[in-house]
C-alpha positions as CSV (number, residue, x, y, z in Angstrom):
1,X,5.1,-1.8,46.5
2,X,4.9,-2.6,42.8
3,X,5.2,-5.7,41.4
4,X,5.4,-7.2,38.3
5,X,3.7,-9.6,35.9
6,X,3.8,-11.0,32.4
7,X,1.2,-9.7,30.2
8,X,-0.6,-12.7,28.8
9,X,-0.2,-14.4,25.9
10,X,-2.4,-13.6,22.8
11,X,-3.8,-17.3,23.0
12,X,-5.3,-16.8,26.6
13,X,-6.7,-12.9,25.6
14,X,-7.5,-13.9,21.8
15,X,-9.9,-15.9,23.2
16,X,-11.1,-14.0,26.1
17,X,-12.0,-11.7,23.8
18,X,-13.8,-14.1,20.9
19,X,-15.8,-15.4,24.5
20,X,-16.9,-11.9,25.7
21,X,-18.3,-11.2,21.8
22,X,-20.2,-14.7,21.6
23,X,-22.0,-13.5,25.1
24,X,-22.7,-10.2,23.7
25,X,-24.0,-11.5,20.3
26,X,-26.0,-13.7,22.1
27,X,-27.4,-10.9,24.5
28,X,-28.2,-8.8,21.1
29,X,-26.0,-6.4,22.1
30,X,-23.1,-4.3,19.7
31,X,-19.6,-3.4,21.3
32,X,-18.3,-0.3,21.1
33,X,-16.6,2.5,23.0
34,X,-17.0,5.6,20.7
35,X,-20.6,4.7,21.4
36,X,-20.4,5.3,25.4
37,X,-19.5,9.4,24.7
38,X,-22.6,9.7,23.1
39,X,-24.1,8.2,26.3
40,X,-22.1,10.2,28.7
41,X,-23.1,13.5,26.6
42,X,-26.8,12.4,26.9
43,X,-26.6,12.0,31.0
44,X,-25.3,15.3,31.6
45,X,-28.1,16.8,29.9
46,X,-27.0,17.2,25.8
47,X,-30.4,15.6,24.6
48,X,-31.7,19.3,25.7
49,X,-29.1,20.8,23.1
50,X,-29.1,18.3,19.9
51,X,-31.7,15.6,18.8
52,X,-28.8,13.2,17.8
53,X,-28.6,12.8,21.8
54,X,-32.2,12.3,22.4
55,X,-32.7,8.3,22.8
56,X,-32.9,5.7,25.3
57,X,-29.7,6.2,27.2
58,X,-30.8,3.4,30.0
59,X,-30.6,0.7,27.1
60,X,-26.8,1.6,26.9
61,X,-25.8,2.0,30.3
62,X,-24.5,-1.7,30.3
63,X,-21.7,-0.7,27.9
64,X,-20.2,2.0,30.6
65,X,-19.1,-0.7,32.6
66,X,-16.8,-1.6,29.1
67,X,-15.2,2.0,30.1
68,X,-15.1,1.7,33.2
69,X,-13.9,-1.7,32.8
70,X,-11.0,-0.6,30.1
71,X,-10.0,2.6,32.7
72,X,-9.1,-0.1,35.2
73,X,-7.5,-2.5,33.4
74,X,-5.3,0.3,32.0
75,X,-4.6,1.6,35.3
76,X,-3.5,-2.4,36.2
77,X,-1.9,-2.9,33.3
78,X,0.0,0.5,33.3
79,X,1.4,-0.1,37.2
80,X,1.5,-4.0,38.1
81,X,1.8,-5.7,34.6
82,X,4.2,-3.7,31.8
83,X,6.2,-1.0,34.1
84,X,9.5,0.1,32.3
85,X,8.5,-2.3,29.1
86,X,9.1,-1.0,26.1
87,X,8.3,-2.4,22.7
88,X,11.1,-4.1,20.7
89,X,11.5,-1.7,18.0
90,X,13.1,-2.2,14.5
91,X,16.7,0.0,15.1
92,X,15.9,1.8,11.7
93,X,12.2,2.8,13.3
94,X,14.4,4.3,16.3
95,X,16.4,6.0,14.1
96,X,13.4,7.9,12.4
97,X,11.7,8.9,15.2
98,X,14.6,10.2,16.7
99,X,15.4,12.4,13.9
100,X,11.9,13.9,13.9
101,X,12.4,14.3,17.9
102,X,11.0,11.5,19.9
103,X,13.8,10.2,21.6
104,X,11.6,7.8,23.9
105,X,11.7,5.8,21.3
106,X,12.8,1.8,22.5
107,X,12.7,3.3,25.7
108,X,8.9,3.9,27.3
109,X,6.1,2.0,26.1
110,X,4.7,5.0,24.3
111,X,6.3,8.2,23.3
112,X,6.8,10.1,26.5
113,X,7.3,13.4,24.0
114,X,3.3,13.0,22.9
115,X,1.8,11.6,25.7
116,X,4.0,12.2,29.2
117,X,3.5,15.4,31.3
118,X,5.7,17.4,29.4
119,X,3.0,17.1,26.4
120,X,0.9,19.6,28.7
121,X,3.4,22.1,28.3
122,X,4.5,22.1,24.7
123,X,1.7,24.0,22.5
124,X,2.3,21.8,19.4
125,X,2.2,19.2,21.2
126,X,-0.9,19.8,22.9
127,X,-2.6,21.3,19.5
128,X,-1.6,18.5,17.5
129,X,-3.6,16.2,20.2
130,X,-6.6,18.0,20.3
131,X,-6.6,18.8,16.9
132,X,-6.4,14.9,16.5
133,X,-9.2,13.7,19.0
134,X,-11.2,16.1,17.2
135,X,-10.7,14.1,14.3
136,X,-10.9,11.0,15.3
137,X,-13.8,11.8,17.4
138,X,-15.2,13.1,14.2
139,X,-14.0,10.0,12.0
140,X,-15.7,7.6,14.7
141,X,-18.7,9.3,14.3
142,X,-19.2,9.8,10.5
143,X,-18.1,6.1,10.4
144,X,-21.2,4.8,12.5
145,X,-18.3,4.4,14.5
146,X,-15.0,3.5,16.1
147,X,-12.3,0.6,15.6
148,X,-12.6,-1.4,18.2
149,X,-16.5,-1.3,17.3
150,X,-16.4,-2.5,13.5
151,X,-13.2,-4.7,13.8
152,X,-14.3,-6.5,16.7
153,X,-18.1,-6.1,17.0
154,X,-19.2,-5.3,13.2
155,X,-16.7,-8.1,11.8
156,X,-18.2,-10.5,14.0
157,X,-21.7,-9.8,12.9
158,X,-20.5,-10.4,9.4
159,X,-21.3,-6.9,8.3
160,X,-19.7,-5.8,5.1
161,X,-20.1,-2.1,6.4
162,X,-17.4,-2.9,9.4
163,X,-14.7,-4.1,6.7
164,X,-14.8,-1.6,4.9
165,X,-14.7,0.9,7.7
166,X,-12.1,-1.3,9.0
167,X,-9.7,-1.4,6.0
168,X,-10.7,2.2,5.7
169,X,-8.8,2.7,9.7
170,X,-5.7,1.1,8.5
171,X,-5.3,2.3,5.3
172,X,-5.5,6.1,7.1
173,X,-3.3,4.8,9.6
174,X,-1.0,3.6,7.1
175,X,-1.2,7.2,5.5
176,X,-0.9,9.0,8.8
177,X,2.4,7.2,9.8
178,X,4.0,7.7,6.6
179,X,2.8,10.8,4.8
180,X,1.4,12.9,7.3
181,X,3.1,12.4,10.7
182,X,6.8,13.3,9.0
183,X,5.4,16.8,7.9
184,X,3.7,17.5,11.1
185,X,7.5,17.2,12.9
């Protein structure tokens, strides 16, 4: 049986979130998820390969519970709290996407085209997805690394690093959206 609720509000998780940083500032410790495939790499035996995976990965091991944490709350949010929700989308947006061949557009919460089944079976679809984790992957690293690190973590540190990798995430976004994402369909 699937039942629904209401996603909540950004005033309850705004600060739910600002609380869960204060505890980890206070524990000395730096959030981060592009940080936990570094740690997963090192347990299965890559500090035998590469000495970027040779440290302390038992100091870390309290942040796999953020993924673990994060692949459960998406699997609740996904099935008991925003089931056929879709985002309200500007009719022009809809438009766009539709003429460059997402036509779940208004209709799914994300685009079905990119990230439902059928992407498994669609070659561009599934080389434009690797080739992006790829870079993303590579982005996260080469920044020190990922969003959710420096906007939410770094920021909160006050480190001037973080903003600028930050502004540096949405101005690419920005870029990807508008200038890159047309070509590519």
């Amino acid at each position: 049986m699937e039942w629904i609720l209401a996603p909540w509000p950004w005033y309850v998780s705004g600060p739910l979130i600002a609380i869960t940083m204060f505890v980890l500032l206070y524990l000395g410790k730096n959030f981060g998820m592009s940080s936990n495939l570094r740690t997963i790499c090192t347990i299965c035996g890559a500090d035998k390969t590469s000495s970027f995976f040779k440290f302390d990965w038992r100091s870390q091991s309290w942040n796999l519970l953020i993924v673990l944490g994060a692949m459960i709350g998406g699997y609740i949010a996904a099935h008991y709290l925003g089931a056929n929700q879709a985002p309200a989308l500007n009719p022009k947006t809809i438009t766009q996407l539709e003429s460059i061949g997402i036509h779940s557009a208004g209709k799914a919460y994300v685009p079905t085209e990119l990230f439902g089944m059928e992407a498994f079976t669609n070659l561009k679809t599934m080389a434009i997805l690797i080739i992006g984790g790829l870079l993303v992957g590579f982005g996260a690293r080469y920044a020190g690394g990922c969003t959710s690190g420096h906007s939410i973590s770094g920021i909160s540190n006050f480190q001037l690093p973080s903003v600028i990798a930050t502004m540096g995430f949405f101005i690419g976004g920005i870029m990807m959206i508008h200038l890159i994402f047309p070509l590519i369909f």
